[in-house]
LOGUZA-38549 format. One record per residue: residue number from 1; x, y, z of N, C-alpha, C in turn; residue in one letter. Coordinates in steps of 0.1 Angstrom, whole numbers, plus 2048, in hexadecimal, padded with zeros to 3 digits. Atoms other than C-alpha are relative to their C-alpha. Layout:
<rodos>
num|n_u|n_v|n_w|ca_u|ca_v|ca_w|c_u|c_v|c_w|residuo
NUM|X|Y|Z|X|Y|Z|X|Y|Z|a
...
</rodos>
This chain:
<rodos>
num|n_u|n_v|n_w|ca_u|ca_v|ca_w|c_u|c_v|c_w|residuo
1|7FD|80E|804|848|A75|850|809|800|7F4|x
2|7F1|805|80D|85B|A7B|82D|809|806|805|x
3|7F5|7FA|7F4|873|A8D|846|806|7F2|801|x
4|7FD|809|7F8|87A|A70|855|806|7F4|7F7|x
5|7FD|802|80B|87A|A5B|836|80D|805|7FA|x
6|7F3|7FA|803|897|A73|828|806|7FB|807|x
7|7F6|806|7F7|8AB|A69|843|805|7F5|7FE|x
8|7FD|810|7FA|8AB|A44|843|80F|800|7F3|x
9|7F6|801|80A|8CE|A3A|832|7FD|7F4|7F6|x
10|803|80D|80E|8CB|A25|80D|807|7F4|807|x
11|7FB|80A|7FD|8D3|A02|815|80C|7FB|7F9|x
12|7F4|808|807|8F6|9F2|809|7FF|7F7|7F4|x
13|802|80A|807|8F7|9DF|7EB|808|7F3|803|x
14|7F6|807|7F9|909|9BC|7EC|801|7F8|7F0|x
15|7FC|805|807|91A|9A9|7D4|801|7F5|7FD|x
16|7FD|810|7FC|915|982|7CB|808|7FE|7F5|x
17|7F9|808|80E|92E|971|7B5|7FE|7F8|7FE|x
18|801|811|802|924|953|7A4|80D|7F4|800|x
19|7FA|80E|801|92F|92D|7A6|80F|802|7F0|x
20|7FC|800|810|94B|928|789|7FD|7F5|7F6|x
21|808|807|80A|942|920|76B|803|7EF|7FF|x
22|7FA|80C|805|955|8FD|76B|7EF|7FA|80C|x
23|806|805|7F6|935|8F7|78A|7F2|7FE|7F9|x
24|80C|800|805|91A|8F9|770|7FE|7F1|7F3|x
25|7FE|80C|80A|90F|8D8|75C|7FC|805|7F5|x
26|801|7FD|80E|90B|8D5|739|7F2|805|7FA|x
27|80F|7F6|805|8F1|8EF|726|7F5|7F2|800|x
28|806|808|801|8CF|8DA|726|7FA|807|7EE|x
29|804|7FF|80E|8C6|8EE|706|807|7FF|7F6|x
30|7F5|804|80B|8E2|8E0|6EF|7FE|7EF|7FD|x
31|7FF|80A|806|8D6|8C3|6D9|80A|7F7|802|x
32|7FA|808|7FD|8E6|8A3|6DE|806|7FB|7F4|x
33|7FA|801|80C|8F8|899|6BE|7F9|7ED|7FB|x
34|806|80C|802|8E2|87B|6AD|809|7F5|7F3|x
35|7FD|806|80B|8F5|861|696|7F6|7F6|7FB|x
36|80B|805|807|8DF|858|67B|807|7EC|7FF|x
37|7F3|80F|804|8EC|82B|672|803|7FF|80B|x
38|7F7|808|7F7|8F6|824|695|80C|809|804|x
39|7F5|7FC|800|914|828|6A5|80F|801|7F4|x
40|7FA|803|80E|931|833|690|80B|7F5|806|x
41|7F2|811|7FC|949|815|6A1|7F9|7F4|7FF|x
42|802|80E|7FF|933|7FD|697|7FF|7FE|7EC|x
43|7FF|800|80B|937|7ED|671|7F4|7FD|7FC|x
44|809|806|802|918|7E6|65C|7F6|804|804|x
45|80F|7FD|7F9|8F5|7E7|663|7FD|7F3|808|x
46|804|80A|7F5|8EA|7D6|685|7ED|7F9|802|x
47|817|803|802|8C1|7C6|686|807|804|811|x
48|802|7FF|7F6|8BA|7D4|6A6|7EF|7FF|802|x
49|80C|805|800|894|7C8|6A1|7FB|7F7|809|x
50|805|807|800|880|7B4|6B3|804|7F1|7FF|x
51|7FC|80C|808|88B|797|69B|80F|7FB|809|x
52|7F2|805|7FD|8AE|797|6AE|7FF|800|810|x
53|802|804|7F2|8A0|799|6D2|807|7F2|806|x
54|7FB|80B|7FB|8B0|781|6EB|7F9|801|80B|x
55|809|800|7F3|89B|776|70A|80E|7FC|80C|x
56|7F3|802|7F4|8B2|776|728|800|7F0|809|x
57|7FF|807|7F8|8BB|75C|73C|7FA|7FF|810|x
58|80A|802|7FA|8A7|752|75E|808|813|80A|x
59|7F7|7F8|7F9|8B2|772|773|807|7FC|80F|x
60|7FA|800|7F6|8C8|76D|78E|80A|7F2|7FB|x
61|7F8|80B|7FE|8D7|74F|780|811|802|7FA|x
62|7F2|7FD|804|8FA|748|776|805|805|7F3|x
63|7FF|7F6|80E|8F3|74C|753|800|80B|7FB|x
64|802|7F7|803|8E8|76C|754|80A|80B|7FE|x
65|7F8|7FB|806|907|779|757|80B|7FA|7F5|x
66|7FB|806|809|915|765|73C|800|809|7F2|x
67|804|7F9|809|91D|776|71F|7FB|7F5|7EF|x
68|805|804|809|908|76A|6FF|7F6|7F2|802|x
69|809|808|7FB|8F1|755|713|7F3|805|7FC|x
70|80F|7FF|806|8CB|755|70D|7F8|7FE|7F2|x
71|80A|803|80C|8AF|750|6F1|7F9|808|7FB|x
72|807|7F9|807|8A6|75D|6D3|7EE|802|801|x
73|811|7FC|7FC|883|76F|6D9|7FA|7F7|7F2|x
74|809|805|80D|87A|766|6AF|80D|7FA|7FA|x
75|7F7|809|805|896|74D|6A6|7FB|7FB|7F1|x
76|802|806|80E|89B|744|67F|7F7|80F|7FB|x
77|807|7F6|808|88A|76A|674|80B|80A|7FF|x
78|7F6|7F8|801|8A8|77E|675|80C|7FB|7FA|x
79|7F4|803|805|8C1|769|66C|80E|7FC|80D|x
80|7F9|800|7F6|8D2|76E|68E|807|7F3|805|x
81|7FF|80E|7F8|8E4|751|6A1|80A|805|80D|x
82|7FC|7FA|7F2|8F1|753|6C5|811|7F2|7FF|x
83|7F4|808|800|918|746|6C1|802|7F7|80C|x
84|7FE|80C|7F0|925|728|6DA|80C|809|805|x
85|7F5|7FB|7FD|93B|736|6EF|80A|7F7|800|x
86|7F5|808|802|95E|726|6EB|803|7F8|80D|x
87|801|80F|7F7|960|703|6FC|813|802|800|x
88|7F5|801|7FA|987|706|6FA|806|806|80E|x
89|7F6|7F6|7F6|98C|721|716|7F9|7F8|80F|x
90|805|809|7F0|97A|704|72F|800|7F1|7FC|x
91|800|80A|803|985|6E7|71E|80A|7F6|80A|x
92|7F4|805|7F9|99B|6CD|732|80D|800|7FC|x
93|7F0|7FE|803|9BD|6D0|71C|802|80E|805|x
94|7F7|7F4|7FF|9BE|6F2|71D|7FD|803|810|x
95|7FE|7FE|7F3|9B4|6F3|744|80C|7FB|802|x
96|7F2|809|7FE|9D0|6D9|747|80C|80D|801|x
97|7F4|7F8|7FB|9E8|6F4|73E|7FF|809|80B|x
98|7FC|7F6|7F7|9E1|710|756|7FA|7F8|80F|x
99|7FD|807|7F2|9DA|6FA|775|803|7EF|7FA|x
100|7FC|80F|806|9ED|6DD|76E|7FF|7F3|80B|x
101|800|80A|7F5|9E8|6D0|793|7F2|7FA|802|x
102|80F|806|800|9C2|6C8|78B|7FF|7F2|7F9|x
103|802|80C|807|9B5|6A3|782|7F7|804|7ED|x
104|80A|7FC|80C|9A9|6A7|75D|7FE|7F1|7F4|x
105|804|80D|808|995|68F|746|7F9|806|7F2|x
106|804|7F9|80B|995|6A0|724|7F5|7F8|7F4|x
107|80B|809|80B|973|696|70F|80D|7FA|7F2|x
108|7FA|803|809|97E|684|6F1|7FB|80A|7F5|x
109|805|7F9|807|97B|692|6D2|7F1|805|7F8|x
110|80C|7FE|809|959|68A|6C0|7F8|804|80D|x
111|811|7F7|7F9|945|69C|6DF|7FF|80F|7FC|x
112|801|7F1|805|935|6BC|6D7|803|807|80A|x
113|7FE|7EF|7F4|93D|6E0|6E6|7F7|7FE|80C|x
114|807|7FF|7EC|938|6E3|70B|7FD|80E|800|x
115|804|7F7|7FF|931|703|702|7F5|809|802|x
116|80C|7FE|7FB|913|718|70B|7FA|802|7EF|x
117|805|7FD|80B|8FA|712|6F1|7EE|7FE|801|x
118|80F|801|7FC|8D6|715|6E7|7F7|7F8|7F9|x
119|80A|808|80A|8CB|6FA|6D3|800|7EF|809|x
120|7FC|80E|7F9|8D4|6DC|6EC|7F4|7FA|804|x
121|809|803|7FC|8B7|6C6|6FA|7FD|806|80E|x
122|806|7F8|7F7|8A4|6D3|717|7F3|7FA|804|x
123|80E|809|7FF|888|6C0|730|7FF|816|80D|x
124|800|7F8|7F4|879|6DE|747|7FA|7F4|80F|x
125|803|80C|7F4|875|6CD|76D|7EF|801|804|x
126|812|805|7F7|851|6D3|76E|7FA|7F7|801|x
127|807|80C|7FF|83C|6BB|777|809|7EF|805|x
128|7F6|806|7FC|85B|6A8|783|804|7F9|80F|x
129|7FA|7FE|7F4|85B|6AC|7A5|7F5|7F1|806|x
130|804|80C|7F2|853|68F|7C0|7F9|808|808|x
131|806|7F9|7F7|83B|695|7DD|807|809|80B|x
132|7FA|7F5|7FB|856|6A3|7F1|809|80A|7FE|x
133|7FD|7F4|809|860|6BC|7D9|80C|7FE|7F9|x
134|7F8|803|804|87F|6AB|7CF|7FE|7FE|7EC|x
135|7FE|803|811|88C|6A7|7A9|802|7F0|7FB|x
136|7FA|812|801|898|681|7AF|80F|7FE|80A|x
137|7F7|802|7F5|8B7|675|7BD|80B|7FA|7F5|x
138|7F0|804|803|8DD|674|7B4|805|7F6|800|x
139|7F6|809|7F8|8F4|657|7B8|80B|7FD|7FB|x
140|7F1|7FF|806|919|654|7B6|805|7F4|809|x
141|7FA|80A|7FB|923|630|7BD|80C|7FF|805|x
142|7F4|7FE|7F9|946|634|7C3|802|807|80B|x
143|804|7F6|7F7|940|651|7DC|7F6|7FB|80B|x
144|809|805|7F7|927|63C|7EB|7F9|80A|806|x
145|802|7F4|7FB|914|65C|7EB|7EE|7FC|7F6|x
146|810|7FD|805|8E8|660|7E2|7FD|808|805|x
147|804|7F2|7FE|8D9|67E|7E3|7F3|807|7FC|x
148|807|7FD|803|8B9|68C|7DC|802|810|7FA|x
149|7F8|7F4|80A|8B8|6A8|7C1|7F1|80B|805|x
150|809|7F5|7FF|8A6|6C8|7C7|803|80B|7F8|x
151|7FF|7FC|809|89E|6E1|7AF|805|814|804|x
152|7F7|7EF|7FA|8B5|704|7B3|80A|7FD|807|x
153|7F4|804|7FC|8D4|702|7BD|804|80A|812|x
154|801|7F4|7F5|8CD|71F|7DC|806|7F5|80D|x
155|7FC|805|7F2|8DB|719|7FD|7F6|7F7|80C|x
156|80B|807|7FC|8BC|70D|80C|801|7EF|7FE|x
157|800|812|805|8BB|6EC|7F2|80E|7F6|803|x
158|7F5|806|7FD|8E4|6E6|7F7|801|7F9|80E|x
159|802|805|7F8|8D8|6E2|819|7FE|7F2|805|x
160|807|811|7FD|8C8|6C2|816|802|7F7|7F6|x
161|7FB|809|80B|8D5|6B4|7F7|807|809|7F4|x
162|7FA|7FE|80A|8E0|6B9|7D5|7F7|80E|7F7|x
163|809|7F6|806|8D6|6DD|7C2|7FB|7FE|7EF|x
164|7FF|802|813|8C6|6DC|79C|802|811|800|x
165|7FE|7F3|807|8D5|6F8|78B|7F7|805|7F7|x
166|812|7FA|803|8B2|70B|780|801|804|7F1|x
167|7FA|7FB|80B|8C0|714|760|803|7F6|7F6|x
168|7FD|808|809|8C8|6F5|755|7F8|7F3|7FD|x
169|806|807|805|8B7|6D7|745|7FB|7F4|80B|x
170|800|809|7F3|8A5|6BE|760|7FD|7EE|7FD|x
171|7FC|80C|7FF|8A7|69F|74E|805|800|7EA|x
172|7F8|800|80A|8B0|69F|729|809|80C|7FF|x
173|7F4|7F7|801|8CF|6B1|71E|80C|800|805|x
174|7F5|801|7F7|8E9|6BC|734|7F8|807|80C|x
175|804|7FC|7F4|8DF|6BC|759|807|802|809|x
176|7F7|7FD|7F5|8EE|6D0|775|7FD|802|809|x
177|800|803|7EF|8F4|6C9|796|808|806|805|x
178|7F8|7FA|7F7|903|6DB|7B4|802|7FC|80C|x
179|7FD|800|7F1|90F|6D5|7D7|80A|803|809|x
180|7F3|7FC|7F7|923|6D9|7F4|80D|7F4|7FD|x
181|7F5|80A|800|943|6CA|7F6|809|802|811|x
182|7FE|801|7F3|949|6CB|81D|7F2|804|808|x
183|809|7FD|7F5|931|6CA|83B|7F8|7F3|803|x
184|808|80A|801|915|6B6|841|7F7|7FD|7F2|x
185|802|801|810|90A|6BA|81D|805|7FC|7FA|x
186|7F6|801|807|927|6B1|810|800|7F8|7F2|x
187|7FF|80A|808|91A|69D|7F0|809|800|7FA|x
188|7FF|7FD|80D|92F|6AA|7DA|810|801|806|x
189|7F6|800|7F9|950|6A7|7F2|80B|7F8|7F8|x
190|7F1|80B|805|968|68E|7E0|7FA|7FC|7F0|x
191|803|801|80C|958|693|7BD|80C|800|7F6|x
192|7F1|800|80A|97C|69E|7B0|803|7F4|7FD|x
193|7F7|80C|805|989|67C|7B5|7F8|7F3|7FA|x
194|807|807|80C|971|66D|79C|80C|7FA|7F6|x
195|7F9|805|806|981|65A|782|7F6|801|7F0|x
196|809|7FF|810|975|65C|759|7FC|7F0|800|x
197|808|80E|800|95D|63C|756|7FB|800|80D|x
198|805|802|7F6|94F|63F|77D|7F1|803|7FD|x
199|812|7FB|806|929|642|77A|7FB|807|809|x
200|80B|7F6|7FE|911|65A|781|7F3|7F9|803|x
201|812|804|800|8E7|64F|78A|7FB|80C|7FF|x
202|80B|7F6|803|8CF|667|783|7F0|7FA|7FB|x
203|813|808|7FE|8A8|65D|790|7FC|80B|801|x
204|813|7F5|7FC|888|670|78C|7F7|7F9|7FC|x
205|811|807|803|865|66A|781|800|7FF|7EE|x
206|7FE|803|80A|871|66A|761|806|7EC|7FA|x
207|7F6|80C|803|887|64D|764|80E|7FF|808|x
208|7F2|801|7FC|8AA|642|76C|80A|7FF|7F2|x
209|7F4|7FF|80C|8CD|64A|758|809|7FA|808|x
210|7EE|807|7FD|8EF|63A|75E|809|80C|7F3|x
211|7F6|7F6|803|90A|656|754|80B|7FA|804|x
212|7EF|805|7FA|931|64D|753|80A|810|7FC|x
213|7F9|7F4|7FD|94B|669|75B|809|7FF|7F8|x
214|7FA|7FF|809|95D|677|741|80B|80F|802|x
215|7F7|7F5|7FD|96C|698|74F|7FC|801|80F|x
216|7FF|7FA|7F8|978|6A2|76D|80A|80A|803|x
217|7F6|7FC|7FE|989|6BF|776|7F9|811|808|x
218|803|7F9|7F9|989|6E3|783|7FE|80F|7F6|x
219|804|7F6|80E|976|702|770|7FD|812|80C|x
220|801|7F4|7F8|975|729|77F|7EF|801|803|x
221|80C|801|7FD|955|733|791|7FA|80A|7F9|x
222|805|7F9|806|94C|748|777|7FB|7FB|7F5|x
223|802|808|80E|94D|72E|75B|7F5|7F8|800|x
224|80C|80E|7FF|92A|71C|758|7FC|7FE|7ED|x
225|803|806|810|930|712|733|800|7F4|7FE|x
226|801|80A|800|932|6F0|73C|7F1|7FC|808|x
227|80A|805|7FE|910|6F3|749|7F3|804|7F4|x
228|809|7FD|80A|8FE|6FC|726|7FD|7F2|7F5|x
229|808|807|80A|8E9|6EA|713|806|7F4|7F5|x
230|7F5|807|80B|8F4|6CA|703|7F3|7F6|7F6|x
231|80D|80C|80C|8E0|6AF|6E4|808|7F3|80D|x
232|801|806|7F7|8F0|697|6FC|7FE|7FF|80E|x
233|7FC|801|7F0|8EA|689|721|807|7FF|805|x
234|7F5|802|7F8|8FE|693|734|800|809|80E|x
235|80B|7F6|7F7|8FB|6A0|759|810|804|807|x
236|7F5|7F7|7FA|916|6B9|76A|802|800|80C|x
237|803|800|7EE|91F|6BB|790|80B|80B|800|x
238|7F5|7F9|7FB|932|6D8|79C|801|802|812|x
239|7FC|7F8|7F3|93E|6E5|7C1|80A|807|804|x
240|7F3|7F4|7FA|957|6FB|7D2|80F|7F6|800|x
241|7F0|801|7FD|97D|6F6|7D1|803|800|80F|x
242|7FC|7F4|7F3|98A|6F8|7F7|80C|803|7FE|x
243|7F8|7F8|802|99D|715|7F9|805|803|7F7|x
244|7FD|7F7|80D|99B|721|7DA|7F1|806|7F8|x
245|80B|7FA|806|97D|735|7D8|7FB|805|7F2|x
246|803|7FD|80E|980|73E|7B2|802|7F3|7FA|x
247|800|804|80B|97F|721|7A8|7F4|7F4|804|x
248|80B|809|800|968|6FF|7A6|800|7F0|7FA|x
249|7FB|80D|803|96C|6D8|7A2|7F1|7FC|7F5|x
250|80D|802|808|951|6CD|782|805|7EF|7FC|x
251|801|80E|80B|94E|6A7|773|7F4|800|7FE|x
252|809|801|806|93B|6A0|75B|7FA|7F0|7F9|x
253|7FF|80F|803|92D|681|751|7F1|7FB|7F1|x
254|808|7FE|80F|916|677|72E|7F7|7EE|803|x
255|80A|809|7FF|8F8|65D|72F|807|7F0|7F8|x
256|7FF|80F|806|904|634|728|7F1|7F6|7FF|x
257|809|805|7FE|8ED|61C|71F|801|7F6|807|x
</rodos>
C-alpha cells in the first residue's frame, strides 16, 4: 500500500489572479470625515430643530412639488417664516411679454401677491358636501355654462363636472377649480374668452358669492402660485391649452358684493 502511495504523481498547483484593484469599492473600515457646524457651503448657524419643521403639503398634490410650499409644524417659536414665492414671474404684465399672443387682464395694483402663501384664509370642505357628494355648483353666465363642483380635481370628478383642487380652500379664500376644456365635459371650454368684469357664481351649503373677472390669461402647468392662499375671495378656474400641452388657460375672479 505505501508502494503504491509512492507512486501516485503530486497534483499541479494553479494560479488565480485577482480582480483589479480599480474593481474593489471603497475600504468599509475608513471613517467617514464628520464636519462639526454643518456644511462648510453653508453661512451661519441653521435651527434645524423641531421649532423649524415644515408639514408637507397634501401628497400627491400639485403643491407638493412646489418649492417653499407647506406649514410650519410650531409657527412664531423659531422665528422662521416661509417666504411668498415671487408673484412677478406669473404676473399678467410680465406674461404679456413672453407670449404676447395671450388675452391678459393684469390685477390692478392695490391686490395682494398671488403668490403662494401661508397666512391666507382657509374653509376646509368638510361637512360641506350635498347628499350627492357634490361641493355645490358653478355658474358662468356668459358661457351659459353650470356645473356641479366635486371635491379633487382626479379624472373621475372632471368626468361629470367641475374638480375642487383638494389643496385649496373650499369656500373662504382663494378657491380652485378645474376642468376639461373639450369633450363632453367641456365646462371649462371657452373660459379664455372671458372678459375682466364677467361674473363668476359660486353655491354651496354655505351660501352663494358673485365673483367678477379680473385676470385672464395663460400660466405653465407647473405654476400653481395663483392657486395659494389669499385674505381675499377669490375663486380660480384653470384647464388645458389645446395644443400646447405645457401650458394652461387660468382666470381669476375676487368676490363683489
Amino acid at each position: 500500500m505505501a508502494a503504491m502511495i509512492l507512486t501516485i504523481p503530486a497534483m499541479a498547483t494553479t494560479t488565480v489572479s485577482g480582480p483589479d484593484a480599480g474593481l474593489f469599492g471603497r475600504p468599509t473600515s475608513v471613517d467617514e470625515e464628520i464636519i462639526i457646524g454643518g456644511h462648510p457651503t453653508e453661512a451661519g448657524n441653521i435651527n434645524r430643530s423641531k421649532n423649524s419643521a415644515v408639514v408637507p403639503p397634501p401628497f400627491g398634490s400639485p403643491a407638493s412639488n412646489t418649492l417653499g410650499t407647506g406649514e410650519l409644524l410650531t409657527p412664531g417659536i423659531s422665528g422662521i417664516r416661509i417666504v411668498p414665492v415671487n408673484p412677478t414671474t406669473s404676473s399678467g404684465a410680465a406674461f404679456a411679454q413672453s407670449d404676447p399672443g395671450g388675452t391678459q387682464f393684469p390685477p390692478p395694483a392695490e391686490q395682494p401677491s398671488l403668490g403662494i402663501i401661508h397666512s391666507g384664509r382657509f374653509t376646509s370642505p368638510d361637512g360641506m358636501y350635498y347628499p350627492d357628494g357634490s361641493l355645490g355648483t358653478l355658474s358662468i353666465p356668459n358661457l351659459a355654462v353650470t356645473a356641479k363642483i366635486f371635491h379633487d380635481e382626479n379624472l373621475e370628478n372632471l368626468a361629470r363636472g367641475v374638480g375642487h383642487f383638494s389643496f385649496t380652500s373650499g369656500w373662504d379664500g382663494n378657491v380652485g377649480f378645474a376642468a376639461h376644456n373639450r369633450g363632453i365635459a367641456d365646462f371649462f371650454g371657452q373660459i379664455h374668452t372671458l372678459s375682466a368684469g364677467d361674473r363668476i357664481v359660486y353655491t354651496t351649503t354655505l351660501g352663494t358669492r358673485n365673483y367678477e373677472v379680473f385676470f385672464v390669461g395663460q400660466i405653465r402647468e407647473t405654476d400653481f402660485s395663483r392657486l395659494g392662499r389669499l385674505d381675499e375671495n377669490v375663486v380660480t378656474l384653470i384647464t388645458c391649452v389645446r395644443n400646447a400641452p405645457e401650458m394652461r388657460w387660468c382666470v381669476q375672479a375676487r368676490e363683489i358684493n
